[in-house]
N, C-alpha and C positions, 0 to 999 in steps of 0.2 A: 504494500500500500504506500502511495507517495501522500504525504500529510505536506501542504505549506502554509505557515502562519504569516500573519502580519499586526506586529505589536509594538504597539507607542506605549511608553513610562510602565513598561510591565505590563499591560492588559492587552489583550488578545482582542485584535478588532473584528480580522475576518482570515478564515483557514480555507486553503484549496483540499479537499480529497478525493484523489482517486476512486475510493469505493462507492463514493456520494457522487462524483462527478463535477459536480460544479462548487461553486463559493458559499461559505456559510458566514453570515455578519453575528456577533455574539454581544455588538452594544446598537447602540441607535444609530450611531456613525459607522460601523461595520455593515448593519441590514444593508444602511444606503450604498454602500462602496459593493457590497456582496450585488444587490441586484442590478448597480450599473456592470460590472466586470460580468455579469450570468449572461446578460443579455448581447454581450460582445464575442459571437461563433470563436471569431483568431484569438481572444484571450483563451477560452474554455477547451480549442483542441492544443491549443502552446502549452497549457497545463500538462493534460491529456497526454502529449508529446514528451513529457519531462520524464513520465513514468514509463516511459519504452527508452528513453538515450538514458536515465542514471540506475533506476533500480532494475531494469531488467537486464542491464551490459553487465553491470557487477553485482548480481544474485551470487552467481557460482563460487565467485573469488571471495566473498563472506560469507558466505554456508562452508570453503572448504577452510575458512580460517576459525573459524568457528568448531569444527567437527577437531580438529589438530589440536585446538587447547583443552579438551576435556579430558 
């Protein structure tokens, strides 16, 4: 799963996820930033996109580093 946050002075405005697909806003100025960026197709597949070029290129090579230190 790719999670991506966006956080000002510690609080969590608005997070990208994979599983969810699109932006979730978690204050009143996150909603608004979440449903401008939902409604923007090239933002929601550039997300989309991030989870095929970071975590699925390097699954392997952290599962076998992982599997090694146990």
């Amino acid at each position: 799963e790719y999670i991506r946050s966006y956080y000002y002075n510690k609080l969590e405005l608005t997070r990208f996820s994979s599983s969810v697909g699109k932006f979730v806003g978690f204050t009143e100025y996150g909603v608004k930033i979440a449903a401008n960026w939902n409604k923007d197709a090239s933002e929601l597949s550039a997300m989309k996109a991030q989870k095929e070029g970071y975590c699925l290129h390097n699954i392997q090579n952290w599962y076998n580093n992982m599997l090694t230190k146990s």
